[in-house]
C-alpha positions as protocol buffer text, in pm:
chain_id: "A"
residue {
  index: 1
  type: UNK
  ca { x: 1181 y: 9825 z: 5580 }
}
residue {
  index: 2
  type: UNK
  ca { x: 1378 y: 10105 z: 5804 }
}
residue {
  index: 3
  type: UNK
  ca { x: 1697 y: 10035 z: 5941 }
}
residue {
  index: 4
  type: UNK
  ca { x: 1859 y: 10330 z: 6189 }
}
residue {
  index: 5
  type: UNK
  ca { x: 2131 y: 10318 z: 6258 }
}
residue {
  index: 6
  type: UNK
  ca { x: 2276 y: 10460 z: 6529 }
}
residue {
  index: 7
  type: UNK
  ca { x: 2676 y: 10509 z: 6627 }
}
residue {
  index: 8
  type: UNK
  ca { x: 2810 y: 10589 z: 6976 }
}
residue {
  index: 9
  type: UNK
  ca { x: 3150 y: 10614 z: 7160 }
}
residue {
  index: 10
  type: UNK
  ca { x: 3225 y: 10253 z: 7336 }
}
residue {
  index: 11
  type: UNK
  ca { x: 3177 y: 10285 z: 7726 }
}
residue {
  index: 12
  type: UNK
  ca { x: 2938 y: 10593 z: 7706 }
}
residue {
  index: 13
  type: UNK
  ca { x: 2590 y: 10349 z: 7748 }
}
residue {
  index: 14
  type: UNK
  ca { x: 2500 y: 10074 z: 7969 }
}
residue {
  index: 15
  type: UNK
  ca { x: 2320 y: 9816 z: 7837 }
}
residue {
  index: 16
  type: UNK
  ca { x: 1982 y: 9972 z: 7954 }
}
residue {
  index: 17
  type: UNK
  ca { x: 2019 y: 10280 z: 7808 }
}
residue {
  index: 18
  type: UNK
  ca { x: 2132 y: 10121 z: 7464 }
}
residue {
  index: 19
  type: UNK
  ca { x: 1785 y: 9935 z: 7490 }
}
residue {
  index: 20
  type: UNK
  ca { x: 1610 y: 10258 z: 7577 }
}
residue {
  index: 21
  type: UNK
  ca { x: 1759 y: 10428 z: 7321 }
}
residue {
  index: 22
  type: UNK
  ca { x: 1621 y: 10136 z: 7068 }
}
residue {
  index: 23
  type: UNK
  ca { x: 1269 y: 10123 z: 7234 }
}
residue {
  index: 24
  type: UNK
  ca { x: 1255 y: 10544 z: 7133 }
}
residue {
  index: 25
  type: UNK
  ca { x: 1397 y: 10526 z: 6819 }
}
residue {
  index: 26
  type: UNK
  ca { x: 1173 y: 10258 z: 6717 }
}
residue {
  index: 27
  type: UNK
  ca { x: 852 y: 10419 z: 6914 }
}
residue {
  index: 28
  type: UNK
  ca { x: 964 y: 10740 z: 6669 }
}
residue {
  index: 29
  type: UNK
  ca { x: 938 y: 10538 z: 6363 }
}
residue {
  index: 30
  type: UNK
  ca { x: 633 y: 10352 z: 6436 }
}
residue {
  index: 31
  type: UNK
  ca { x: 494 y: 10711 z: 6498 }
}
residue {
  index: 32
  type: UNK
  ca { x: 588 y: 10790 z: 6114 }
}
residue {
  index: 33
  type: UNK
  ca { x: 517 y: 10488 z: 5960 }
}
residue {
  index: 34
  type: UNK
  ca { x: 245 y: 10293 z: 6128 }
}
residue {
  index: 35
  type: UNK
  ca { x: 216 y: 10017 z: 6366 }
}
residue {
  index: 36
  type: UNK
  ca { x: 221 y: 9739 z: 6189 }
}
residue {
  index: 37
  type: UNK
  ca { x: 583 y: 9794 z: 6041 }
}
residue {
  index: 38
  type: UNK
  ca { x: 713 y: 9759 z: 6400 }
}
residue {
  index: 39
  type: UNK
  ca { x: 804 y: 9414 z: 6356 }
}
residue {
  index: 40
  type: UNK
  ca { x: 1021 y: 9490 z: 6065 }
}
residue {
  index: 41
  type: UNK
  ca { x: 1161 y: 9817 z: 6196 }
}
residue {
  index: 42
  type: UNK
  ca { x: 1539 y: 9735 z: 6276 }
}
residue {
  index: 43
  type: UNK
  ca { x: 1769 y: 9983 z: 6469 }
}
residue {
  index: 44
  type: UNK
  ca { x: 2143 y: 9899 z: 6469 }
}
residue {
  index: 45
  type: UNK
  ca { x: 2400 y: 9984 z: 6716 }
}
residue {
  index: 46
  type: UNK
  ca { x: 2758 y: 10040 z: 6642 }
}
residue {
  index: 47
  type: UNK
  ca { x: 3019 y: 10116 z: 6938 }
}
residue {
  index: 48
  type: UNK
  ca { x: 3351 y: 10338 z: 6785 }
}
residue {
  index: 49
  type: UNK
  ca { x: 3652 y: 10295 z: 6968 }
}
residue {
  index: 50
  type: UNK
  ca { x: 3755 y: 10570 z: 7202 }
}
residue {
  index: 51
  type: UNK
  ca { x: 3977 y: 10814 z: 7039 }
}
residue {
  index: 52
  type: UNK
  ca { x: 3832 y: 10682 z: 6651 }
}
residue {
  index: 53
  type: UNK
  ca { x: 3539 y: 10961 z: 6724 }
}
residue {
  index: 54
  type: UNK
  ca { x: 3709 y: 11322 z: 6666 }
}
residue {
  index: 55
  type: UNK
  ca { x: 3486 y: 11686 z: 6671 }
}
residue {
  index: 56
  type: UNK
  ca { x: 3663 y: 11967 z: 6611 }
}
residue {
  index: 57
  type: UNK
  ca { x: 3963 y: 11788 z: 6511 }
}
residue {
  index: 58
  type: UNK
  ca { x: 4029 y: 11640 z: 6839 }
}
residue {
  index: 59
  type: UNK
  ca { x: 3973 y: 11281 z: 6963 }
}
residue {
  index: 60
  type: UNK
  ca { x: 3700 y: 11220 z: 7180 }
}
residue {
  index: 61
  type: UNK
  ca { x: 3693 y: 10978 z: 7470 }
}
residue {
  index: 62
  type: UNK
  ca { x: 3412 y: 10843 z: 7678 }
}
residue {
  index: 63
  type: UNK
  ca { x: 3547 y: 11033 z: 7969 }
}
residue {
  index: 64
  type: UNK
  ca { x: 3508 y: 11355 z: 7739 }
}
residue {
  index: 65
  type: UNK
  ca { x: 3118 y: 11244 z: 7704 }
}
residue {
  index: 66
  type: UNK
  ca { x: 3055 y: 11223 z: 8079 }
}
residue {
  index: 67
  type: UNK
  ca { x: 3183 y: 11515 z: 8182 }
}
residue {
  index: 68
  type: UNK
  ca { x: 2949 y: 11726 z: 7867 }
}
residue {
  index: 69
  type: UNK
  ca { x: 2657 y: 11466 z: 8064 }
}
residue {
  index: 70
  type: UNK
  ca { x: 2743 y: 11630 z: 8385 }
}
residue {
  index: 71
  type: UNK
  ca { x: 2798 y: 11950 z: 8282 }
}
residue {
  index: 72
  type: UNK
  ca { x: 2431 y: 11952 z: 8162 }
}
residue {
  index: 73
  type: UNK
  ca { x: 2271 y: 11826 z: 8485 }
}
């Protein structure tokens, strides 16, 4: 059965979102694969460190994420 899983930077997503994001992903899956594997449709989520998630060679922090959020809006 799938598993997803899914990593983010630690202090980026409250605990809503995180579920939100797990409701989609799994609504995605169940959109490829069928209804009745929702019950065995597993999505993980891992939370790096701050600083242990680098682009472009440089560290990334979750203050680095929020401002990218609210540049966008």
């Amino acid at each position: 059965m799938p598993l997803v899983n899914v990593q983010i930077i630690e202090n980026v997503f409250t605990s809503e979102l995180k579920q939100e994001i797990i409701q989609k992903i799994t609504d995605t899956m169940i959109s490829i694969e069928g209804e009745s594997l929702r019950e065995v449709t597993w999505v993980k989520i891992d939370e790096v460190k701050e600083g242990n998630w680098g682009i472009g060679g440089h560290p990334l922090t979750a203050a680095d994420v929020h401002r990218m959020q609210m540049a966008e809006a």
